[in-house]
Each structure stands twice: as C-alpha cells, then as structure tokens.
C-alpha positions in Angstrom: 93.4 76.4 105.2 93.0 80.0 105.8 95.2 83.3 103.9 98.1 83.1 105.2 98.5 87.2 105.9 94.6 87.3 107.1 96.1 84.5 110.5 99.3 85.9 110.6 98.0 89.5 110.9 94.9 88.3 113.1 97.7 86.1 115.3 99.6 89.3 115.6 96.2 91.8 116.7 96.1 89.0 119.6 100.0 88.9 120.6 99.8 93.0 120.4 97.0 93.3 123.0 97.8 90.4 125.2 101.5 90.6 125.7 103.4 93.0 128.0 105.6 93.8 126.0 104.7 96.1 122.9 107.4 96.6 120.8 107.8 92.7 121.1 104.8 91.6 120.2 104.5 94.2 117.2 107.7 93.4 116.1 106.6 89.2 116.0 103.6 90.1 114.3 105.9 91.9 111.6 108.1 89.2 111.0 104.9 86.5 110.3 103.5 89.2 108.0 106.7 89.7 106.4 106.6 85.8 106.1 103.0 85.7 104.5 103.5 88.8 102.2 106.7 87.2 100.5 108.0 90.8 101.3 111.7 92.4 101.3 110.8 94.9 104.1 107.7 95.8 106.0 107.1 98.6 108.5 104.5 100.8 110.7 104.2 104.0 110.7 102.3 107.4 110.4 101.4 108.9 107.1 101.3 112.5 107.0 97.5 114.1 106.3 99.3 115.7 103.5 100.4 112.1 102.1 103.8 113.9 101.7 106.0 111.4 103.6 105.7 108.5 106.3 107.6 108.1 109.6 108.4 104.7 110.3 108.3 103.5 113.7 108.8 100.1 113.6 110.8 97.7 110.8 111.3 94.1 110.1 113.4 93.2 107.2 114.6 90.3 105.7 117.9 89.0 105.6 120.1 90.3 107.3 119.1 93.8 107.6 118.5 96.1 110.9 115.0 95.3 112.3 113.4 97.4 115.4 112.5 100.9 116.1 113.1 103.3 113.0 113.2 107.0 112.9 113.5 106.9 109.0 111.1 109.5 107.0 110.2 108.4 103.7 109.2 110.7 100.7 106.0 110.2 98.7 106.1 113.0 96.9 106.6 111.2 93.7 103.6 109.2 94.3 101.6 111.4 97.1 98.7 112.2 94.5 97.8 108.7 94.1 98.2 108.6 98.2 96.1 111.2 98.5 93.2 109.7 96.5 93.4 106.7 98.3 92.9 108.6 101.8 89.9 110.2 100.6 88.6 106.5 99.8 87.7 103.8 101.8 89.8 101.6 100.9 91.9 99.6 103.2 94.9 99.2 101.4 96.2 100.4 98.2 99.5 99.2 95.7 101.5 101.3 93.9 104.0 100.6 91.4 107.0 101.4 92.1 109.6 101.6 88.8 113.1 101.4 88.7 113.3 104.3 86.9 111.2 106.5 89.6 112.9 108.5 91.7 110.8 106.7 94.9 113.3 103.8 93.5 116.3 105.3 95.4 113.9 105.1 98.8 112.1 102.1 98.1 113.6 99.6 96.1 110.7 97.4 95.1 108.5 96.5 92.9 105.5 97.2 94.4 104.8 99.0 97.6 101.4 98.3 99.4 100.3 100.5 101.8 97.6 99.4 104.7 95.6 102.1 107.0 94.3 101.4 110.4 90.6 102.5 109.8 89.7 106.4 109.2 91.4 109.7 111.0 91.0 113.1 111.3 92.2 114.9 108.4 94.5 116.7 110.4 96.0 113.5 112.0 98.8 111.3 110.5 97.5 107.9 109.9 98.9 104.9 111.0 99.8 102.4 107.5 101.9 99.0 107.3 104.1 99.6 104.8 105.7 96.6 102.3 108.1 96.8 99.9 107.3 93.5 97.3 109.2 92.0 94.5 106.2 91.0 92.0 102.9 91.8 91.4 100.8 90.6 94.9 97.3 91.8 94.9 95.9 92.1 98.7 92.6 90.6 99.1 90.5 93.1 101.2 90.0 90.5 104.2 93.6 90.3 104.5 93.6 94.1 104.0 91.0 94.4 107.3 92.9 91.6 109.7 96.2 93.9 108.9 93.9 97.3 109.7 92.8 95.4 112.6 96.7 94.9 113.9 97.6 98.4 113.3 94.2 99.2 115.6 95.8 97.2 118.5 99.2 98.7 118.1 98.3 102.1 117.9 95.8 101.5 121.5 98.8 99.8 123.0 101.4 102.7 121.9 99.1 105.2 123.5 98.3 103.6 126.3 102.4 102.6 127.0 103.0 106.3 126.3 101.0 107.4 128.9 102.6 104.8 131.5 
C-alpha cells in the first residue's frame, strides 16, 4: 500500500483536471487530503511574495465547520521570516510550529501548520500553497510533498482557464 496523502493528492490532480466542475473537484480532493493528513482544517490559497499573509480560496474543515470558497486573509507576520526562507528554497513544503502562546495561535489554532507550494513563481507573483492546520508533530515526506504540488498545479490551470470562460 501506498502514502495515503501521496494517492489521495494524486486522485485529486486527476478529479481537478478531468471533471467539469472545478470547485467540485478541488473541493473532493480537499476533503481526502484532509482525511490522509489527520488535519483539523486544510485550504488553498495564494501566498503573498512578501510572505506577509495568505488568501484563502478554498476550505475544507472538519466537523462541522463551513467548507467552500473563502475570502479569509491570514497573517504571517509572526512567522513570515521563516516563510520567507522557505520561498527562497526549493523546498516543497515546509512546517512551522505553531505555539499556543504565539500570537498566530489566535488565527491558527494548531499545532503545526504545514504549508505546500505549487512549484516556483515569479517573485512578484503570490504563490499558490495548501495550507493544514495539524494537532501533533506529522512530518511530510517530500513525495507526498510533490503529488500535493502537483494538485495545486492542476487547480491553479483549471482556475485560469474557468476565469477566462
């Protein structure tokens, strides 16, 4: 048997660029990836170039929270250094501790937040990232890391080309 986040974000690449329906399919790949990353909350978005906030677009959460298109801005100030370093990188995916005590707490309450880009931008460009808030210590292992790139890839062709429909 396979990781389960590598198949469920692999399963959701494929339902993103063969469905009809966007939002849908994104939104199913999401939930299975919420699933396989034991996670409270998981969304896309755009990171800003600056690493100064992220603009969700799209949420799934668990429970019995709201799930669907977002418009909610989230602050990173209190952790955009260690953003920033990881855009300069090329790394996939990067975790940051999240403490009760932090003021991102209030934001993000969560243990861990683990942030995945969809491949290299233009420094000028916001980036597209998945977004999880986790309860524990999960480390993503960087094939998981590149099936989940590989999602936000699809989603962000599909966007753009529904946007211009």
């Amino acid at each position: 048997m396979g990781d389960p986040v590598s198949e469920a974000a692999i399963t959701g690449a494929a339902l993103v660029r063969h469905l009809d329906d966007v939002r849908f399919a994104t939104l199913r790949a999401l939930r299975q990836l919420l699933r396989a990353l034991d996670a409270e909350r998981i969304a896309i978005g755009l990171l800003s170039p600056d690493g100064e906030r992220i603009k969700e677009e799209l949420v799934w959460v668990s429970g019995f929270g709201r799930c669907g298109e977002s418009e909610r801005v989230v602050s990173c100030a209190s952790f955009s250094d260690e953003l920033r370093i990881w855009l300069a990188s090329r790394e996939d995916s990067v975790s940051i501790g999240i403490d009760a005590r932090s003021p991102a707490w209030h934001e993000l309450p969560c243990d861990q937040l683990l942030l995945v880009r969809g491949g290299p931008t233009e420094r000028a460009q916001p980036c597209p990232v998945l977004v999880a808030q986790l309860r524990g210590g999960t480390r993503l292992r960087e094939p998981a890391a590149q099936a989940i790139s590989i999602l936000l890839k699809e989603y962000v062709v599909r966007r753009a080309s529904a946007a211009q429909n």
